[in-house]
Backbone as ProteinMPNN parsed JSONL, in Angstrom:
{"seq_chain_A": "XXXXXXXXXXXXXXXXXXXXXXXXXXXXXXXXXXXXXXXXXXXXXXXXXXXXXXXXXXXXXXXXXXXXXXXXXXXXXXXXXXXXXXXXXXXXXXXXXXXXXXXXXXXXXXXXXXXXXXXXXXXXXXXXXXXXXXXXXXXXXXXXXXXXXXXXXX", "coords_chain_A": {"N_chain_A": [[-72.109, 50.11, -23.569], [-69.18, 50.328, -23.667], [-69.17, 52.854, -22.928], [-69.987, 53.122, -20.167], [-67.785, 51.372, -19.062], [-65.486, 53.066, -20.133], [-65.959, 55.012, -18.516], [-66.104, 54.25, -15.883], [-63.866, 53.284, -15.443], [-62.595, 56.087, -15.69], [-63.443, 56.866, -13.526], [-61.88, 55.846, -11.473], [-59.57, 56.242, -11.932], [-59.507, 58.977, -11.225], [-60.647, 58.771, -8.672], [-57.943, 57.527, -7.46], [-56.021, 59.381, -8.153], [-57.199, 61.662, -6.614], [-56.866, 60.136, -4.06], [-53.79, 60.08, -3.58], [-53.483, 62.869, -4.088], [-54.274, 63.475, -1.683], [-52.485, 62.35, 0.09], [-50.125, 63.402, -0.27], [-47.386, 65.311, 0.697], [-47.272, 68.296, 1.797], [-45.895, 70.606, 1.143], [-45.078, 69.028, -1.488], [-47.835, 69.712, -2.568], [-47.971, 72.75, -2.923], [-45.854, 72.905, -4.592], [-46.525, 71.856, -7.228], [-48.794, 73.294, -7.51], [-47.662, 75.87, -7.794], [-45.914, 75.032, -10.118], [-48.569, 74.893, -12.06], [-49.706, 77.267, -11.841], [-47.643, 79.048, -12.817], [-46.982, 78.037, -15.629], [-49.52, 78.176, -16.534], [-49.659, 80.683, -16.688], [-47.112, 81.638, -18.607], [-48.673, 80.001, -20.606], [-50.992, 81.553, -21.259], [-49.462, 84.052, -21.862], [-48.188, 83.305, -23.919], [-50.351, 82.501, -25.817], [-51.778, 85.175, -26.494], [-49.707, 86.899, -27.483], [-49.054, 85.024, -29.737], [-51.523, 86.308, -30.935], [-51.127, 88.628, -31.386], [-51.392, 90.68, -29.114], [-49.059, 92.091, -27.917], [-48.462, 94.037, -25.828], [-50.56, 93.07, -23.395], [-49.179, 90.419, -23.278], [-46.479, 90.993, -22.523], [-47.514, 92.399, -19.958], [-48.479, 90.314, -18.789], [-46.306, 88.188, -18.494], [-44.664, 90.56, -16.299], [-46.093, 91.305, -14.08], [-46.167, 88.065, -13.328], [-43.574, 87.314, -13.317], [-42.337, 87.528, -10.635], [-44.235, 86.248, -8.68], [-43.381, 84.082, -9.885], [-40.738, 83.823, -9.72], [-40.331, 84.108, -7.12], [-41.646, 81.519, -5.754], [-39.804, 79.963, -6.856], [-36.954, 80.476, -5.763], [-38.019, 79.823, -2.83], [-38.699, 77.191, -3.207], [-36.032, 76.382, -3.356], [-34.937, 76.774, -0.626], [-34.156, 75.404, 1.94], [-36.78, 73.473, 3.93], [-38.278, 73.506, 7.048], [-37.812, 70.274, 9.713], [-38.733, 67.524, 9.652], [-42.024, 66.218, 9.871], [-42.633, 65.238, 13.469], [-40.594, 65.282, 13.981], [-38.661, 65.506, 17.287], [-36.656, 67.577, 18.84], [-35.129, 67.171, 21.35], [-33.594, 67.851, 24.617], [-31.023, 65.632, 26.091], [-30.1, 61.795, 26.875], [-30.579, 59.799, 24.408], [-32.639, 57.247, 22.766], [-31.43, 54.149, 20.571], [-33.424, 53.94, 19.194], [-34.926, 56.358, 18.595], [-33.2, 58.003, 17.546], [-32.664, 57.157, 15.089], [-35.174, 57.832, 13.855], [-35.133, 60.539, 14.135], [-32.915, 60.706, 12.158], [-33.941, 59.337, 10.1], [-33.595, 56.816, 9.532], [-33.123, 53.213, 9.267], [-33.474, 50.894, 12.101], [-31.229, 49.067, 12.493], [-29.36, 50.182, 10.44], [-26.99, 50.369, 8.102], [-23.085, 51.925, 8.537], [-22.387, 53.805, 6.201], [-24.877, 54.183, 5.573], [-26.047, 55.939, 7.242], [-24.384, 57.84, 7.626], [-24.831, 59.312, 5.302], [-27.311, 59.814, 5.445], [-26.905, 61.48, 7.866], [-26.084, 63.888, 6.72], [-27.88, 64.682, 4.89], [-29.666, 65.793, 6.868], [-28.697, 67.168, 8.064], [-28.235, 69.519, 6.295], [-29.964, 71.658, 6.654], [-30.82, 71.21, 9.254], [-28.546, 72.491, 10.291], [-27.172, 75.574, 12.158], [-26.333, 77.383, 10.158], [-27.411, 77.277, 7.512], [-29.733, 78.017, 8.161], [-31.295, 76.349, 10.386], [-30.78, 75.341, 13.713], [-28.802, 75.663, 16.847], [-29.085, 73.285, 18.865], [-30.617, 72.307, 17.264], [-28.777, 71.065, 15.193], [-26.971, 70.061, 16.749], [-28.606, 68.16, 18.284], [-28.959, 66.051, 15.853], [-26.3, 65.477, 15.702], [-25.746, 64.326, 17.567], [-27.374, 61.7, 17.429], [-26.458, 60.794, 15.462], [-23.932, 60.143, 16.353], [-25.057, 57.949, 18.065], [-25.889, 55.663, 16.383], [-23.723, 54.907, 15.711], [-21.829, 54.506, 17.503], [-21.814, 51.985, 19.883], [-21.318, 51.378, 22.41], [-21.236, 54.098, 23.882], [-22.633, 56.01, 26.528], [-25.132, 56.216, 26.591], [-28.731, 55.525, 27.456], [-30.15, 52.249, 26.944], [-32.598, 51.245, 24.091]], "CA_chain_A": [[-71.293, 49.296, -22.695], [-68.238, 50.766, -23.484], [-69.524, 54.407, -22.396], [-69.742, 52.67, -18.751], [-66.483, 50.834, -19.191], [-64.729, 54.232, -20.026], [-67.216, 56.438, -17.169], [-65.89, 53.518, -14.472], [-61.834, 53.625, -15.408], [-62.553, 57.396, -15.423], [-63.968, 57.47, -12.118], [-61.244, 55.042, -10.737], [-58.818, 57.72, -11.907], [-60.284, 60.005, -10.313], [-60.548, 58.469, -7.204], [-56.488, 57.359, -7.304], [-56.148, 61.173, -8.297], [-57.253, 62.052, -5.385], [-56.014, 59.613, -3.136], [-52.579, 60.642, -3.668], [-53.501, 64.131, -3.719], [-54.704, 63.541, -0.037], [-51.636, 61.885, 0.839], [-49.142, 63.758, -0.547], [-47.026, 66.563, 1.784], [-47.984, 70.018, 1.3], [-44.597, 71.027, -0.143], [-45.295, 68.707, -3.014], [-48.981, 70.406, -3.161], [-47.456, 73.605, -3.037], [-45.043, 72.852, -6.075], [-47.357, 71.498, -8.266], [-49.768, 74.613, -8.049], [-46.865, 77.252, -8.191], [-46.151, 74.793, -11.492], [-49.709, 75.053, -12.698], [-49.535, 79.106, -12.361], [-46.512, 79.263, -13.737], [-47.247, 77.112, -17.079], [-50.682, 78.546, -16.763], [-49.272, 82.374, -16.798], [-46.397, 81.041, -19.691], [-49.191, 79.522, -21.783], [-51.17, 82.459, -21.528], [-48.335, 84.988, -22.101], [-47.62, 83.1, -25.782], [-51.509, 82.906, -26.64], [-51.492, 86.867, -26.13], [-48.428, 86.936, -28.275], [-49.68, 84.791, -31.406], [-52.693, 86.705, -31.116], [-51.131, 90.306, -31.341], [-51.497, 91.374, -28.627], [-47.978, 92.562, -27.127], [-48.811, 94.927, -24.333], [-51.065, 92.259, -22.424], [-48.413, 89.348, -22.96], [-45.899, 92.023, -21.759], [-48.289, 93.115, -18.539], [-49.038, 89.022, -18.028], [-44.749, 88.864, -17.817], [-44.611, 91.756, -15.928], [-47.079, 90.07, -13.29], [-45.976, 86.741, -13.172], [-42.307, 87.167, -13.091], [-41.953, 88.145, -9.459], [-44.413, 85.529, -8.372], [-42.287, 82.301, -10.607], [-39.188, 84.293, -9.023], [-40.503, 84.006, -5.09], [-42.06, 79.829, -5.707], [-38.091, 79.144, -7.261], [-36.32, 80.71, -4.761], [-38.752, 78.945, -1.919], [-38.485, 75.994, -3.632], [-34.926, 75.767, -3.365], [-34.1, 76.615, 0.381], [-34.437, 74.042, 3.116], [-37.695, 73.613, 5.018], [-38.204, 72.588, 8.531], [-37.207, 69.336, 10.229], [-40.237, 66.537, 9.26], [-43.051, 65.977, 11.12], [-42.441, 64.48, 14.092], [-39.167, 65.534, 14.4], [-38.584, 66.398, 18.24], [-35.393, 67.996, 19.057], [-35.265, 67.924, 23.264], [-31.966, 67.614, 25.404], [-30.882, 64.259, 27.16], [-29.914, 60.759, 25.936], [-31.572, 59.55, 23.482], [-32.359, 55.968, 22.291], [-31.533, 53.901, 19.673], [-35.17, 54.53, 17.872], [-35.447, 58.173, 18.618], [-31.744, 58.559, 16.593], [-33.159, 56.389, 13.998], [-36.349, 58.526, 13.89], [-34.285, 61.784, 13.747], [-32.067, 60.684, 11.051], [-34.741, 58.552, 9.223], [-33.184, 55.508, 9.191], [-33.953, 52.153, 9.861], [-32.498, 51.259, 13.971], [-30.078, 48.424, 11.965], [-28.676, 51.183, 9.655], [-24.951, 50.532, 8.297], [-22.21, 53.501, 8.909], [-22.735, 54.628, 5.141], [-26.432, 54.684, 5.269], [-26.073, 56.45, 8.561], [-23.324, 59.153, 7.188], [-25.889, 60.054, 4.149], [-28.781, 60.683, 6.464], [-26.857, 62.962, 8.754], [-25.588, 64.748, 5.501], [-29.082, 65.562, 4.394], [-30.344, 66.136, 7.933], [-27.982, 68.929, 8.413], [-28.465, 70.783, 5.467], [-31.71, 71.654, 7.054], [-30.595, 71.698, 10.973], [-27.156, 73.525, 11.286], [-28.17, 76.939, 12.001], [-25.732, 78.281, 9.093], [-28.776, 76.72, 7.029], [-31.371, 78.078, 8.662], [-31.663, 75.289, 11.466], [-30.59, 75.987, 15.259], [-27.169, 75.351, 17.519], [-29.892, 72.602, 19.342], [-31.643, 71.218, 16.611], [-27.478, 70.528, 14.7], [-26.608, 68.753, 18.154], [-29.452, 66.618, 18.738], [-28.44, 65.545, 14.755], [-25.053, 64.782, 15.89], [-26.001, 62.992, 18.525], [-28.445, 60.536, 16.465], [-25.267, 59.772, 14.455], [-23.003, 59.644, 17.539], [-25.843, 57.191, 19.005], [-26.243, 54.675, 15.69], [-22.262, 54.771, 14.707], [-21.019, 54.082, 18.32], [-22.788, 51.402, 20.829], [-20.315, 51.732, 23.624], [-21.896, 55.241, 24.549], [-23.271, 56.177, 27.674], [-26.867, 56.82, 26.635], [-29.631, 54.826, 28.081], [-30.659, 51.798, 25.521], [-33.736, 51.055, 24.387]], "C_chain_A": [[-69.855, 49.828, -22.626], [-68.067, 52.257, -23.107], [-68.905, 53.785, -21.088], [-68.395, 52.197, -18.23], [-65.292, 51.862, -19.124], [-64.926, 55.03, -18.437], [-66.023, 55.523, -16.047], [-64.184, 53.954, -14.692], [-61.329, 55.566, -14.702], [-61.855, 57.861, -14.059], [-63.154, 56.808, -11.012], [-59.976, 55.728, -10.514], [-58.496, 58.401, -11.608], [-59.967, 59.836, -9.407], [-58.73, 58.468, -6.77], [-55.725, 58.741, -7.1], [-56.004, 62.167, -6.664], [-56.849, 61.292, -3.559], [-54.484, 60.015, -2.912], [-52.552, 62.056, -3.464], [-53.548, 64.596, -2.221], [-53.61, 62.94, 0.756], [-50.054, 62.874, 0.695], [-48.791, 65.233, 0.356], [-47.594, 67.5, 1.008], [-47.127, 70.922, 0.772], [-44.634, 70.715, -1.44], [-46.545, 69.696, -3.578], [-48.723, 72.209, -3.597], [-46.556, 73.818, -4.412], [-45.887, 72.972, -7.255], [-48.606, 72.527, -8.363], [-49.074, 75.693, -8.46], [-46.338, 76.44, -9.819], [-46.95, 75.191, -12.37], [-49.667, 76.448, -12.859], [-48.5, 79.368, -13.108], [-46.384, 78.744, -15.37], [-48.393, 78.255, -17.204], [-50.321, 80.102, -17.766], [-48.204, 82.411, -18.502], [-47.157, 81.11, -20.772], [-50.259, 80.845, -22.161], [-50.436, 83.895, -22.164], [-48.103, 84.77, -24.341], [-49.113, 83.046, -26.377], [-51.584, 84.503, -26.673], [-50.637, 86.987, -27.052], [-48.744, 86.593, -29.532], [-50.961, 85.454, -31.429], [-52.636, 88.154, -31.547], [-51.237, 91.034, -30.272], [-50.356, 91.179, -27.112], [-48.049, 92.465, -26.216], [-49.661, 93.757, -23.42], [-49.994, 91.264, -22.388], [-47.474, 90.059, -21.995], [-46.459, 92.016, -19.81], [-48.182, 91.25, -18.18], [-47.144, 88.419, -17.26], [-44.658, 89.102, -16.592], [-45.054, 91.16, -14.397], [-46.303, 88.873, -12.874], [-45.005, 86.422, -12.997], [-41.736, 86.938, -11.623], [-42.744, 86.813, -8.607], [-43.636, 84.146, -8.534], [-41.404, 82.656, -9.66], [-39.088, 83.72, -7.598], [-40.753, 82.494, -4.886], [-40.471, 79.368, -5.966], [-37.831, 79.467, -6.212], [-37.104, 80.012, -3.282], [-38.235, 77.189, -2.054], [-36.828, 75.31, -3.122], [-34.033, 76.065, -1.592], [-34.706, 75.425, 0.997], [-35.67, 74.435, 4.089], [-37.561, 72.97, 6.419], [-37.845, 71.525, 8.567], [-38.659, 68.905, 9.72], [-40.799, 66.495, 10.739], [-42.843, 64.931, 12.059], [-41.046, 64.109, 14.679], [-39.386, 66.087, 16.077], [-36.888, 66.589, 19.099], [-35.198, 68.18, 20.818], [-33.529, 67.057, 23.591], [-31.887, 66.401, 26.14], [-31.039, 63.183, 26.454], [-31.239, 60.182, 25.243], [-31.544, 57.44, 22.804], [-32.326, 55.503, 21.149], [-32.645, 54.353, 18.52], [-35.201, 55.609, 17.837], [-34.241, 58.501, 17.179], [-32.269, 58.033, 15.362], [-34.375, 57.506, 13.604], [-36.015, 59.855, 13.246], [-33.452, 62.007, 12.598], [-33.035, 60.07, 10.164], [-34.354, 57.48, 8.435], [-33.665, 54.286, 9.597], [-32.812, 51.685, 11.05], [-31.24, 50.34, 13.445], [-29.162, 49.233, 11.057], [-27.549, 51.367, 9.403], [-24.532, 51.831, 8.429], [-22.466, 54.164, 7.063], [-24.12, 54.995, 4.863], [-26.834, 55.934, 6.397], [-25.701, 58.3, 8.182], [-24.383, 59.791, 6.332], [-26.907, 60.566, 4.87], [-28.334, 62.167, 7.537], [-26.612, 64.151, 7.707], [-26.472, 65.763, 5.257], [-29.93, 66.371, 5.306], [-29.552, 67.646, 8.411], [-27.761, 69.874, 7.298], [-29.287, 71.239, 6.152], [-31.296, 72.207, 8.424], [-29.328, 72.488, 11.251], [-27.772, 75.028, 11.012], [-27.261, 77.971, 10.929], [-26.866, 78.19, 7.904], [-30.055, 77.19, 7.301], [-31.694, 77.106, 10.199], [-31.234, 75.975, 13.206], [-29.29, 75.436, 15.534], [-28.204, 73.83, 17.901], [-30.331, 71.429, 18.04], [-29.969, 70.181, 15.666], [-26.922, 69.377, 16.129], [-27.168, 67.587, 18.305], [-28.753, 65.74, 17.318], [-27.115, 64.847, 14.881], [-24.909, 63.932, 16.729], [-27.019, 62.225, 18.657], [-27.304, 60.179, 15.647], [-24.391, 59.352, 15.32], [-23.726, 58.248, 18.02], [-25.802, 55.752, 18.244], [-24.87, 54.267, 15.616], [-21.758, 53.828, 16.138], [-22.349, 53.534, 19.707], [-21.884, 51.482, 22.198], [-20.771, 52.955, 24.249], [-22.62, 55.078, 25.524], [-24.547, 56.533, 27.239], [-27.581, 55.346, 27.028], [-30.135, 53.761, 26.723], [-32.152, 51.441, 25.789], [-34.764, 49.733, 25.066]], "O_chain_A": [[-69.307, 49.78, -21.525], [-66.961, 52.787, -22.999], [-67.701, 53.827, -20.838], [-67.941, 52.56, -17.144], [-64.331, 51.723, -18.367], [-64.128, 55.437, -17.593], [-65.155, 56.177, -15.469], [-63.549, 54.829, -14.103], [-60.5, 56.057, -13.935], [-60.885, 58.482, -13.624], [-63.449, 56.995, -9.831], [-59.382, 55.859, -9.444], [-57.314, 58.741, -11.562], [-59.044, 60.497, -8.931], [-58.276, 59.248, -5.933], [-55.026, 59.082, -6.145], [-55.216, 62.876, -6.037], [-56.666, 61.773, -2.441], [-54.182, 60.265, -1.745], [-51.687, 62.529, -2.726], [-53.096, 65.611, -1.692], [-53.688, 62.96, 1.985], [-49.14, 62.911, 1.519], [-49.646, 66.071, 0.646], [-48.192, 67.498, -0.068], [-47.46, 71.874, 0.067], [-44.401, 71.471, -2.383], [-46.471, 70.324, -4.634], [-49.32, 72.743, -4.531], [-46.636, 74.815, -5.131], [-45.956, 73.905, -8.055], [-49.341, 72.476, -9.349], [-49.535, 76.47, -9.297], [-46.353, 77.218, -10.773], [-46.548, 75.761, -13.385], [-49.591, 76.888, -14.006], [-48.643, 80.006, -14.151], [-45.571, 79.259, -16.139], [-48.177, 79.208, -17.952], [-50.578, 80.447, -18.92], [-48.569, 83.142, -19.422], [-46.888, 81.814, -21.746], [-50.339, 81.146, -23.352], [-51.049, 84.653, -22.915], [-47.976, 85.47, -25.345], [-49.202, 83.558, -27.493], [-50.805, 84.654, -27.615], [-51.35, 87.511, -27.907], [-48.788, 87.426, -30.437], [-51.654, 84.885, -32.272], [-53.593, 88.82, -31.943], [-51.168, 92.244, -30.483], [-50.486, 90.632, -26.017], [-47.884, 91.468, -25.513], [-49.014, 93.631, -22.38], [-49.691, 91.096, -21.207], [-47.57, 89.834, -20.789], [-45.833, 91.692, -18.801], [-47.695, 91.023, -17.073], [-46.828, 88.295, -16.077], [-44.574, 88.213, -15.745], [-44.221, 90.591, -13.691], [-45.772, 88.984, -11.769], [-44.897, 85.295, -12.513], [-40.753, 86.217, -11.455], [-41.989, 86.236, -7.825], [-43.346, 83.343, -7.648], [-41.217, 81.877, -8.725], [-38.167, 83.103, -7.063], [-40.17, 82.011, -3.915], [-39.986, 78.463, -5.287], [-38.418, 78.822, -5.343], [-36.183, 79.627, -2.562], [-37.674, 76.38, -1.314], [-36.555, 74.189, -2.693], [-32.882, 75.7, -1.351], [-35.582, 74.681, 0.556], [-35.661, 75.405, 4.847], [-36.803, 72.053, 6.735], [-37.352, 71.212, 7.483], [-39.557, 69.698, 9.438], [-40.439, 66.617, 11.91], [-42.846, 63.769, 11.654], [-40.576, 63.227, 15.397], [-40.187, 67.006, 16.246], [-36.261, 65.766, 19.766], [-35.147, 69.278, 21.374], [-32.791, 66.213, 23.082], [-32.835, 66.17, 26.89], [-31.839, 63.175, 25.518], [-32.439, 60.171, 25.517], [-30.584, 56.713, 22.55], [-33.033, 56.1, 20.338], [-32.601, 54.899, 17.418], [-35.616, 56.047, 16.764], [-34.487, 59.088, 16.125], [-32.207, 58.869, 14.46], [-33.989, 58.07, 12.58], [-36.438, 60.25, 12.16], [-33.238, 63.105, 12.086], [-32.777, 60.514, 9.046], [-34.571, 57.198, 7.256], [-34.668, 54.278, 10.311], [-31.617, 51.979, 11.011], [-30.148, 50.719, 13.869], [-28.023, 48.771, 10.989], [-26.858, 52.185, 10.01], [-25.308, 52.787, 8.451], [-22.816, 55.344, 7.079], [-24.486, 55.894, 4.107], [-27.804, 56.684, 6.293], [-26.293, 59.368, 8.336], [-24.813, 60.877, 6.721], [-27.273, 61.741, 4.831], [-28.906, 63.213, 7.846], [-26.983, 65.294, 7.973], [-26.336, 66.987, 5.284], [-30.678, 67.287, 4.963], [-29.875, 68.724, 8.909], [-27.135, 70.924, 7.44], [-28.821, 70.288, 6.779], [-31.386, 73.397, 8.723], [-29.124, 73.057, 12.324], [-28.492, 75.483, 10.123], [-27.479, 79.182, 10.899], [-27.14, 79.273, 7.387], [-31.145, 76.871, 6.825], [-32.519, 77.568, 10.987], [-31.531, 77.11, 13.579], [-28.666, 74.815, 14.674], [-28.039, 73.047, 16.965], [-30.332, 70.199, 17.987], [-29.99, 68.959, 15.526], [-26.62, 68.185, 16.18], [-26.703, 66.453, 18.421], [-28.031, 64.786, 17.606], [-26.847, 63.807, 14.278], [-24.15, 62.962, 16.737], [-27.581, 62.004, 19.73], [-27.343, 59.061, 15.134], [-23.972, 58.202, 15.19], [-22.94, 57.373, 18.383], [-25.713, 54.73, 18.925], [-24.77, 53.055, 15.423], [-21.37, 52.668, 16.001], [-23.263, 54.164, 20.24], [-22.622, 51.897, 23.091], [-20.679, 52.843, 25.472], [-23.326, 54.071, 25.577], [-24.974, 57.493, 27.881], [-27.02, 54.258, 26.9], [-30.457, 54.264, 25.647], [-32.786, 51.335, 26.838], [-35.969, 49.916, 25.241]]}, "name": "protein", "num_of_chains": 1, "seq": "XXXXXXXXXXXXXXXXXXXXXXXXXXXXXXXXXXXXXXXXXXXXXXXXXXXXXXXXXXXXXXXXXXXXXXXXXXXXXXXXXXXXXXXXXXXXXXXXXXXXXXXXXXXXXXXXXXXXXXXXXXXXXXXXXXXXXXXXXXXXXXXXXXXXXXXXXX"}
């Protein structure tokens, strides 16, 4: 009875396991395997090592350095705009700016300021981003900050 009791929690585990696995972006999935090689390659490197045998920990190193090196450095620039981001020319409405910045459409001026902050690491094209994709960004904060604007409401 308590075999089954264990087997079921297991398998509930499991399932959660993989629910999250199936939900989670593909940047996170991406991390967490260049983790797993990287530990993996590590933990191998020091068994090799207490075992005597140098030259393979060395060669596993050797190997594995250049890969850890290329996942960090990935890791740490800025990826694309989120899904569902669409950057096109011409006023824009309340929700779209909200959408773009990833705020909610009531959004005070400091919750507002932080979102464009993070949104333009990413979109000014000194970053990586475009002249286009930094504009539309400025004008999703121009759009939430100031209601008096000429853009079309929603």
């Amino acid at each position: 009875m308590i075999a089954l009791a264990l087997g079921l929690a297991a398998l509930a585990l499991l399932l959660g396991a993989a629910r999250g696995f199936s939900r989670s972006p593909v940047l996170n999935l991406k991390m967490l395997l260049a983790w797993i090689a990287i530990l993996g390659g590590l933990a191998a490197a020091a068994m090799l090592l207490l075992t005597g045998r140098v030259l393979g920990a060395v060669a596993v190193l050797v190997f594995a350095a250049p890969l850890a090196w290329s996942w960090w450095h990935e890791a740490r620039t800025p990826g694309p705009a989120p899904r569902g981001t669409v950057f096109t020319s011409g006023p824009m409405t309340r929700q779209e700016a909200a959408d773009i910045l990833g705020v909610p459409v009531n959004a005070g001026r400091a919750e507002v300021q932080a979102a464009w902050k993070r949104r333009m690491r990413t979109a000014h094209p000194d970053q990586g981003g475009s002249q286009a994709a930094a504009s539309r960004v400025n004008q999703a904060r121009d759009r939430l900050l100031s209601r008096q604007m000429n853009y079309k409401q929603p």
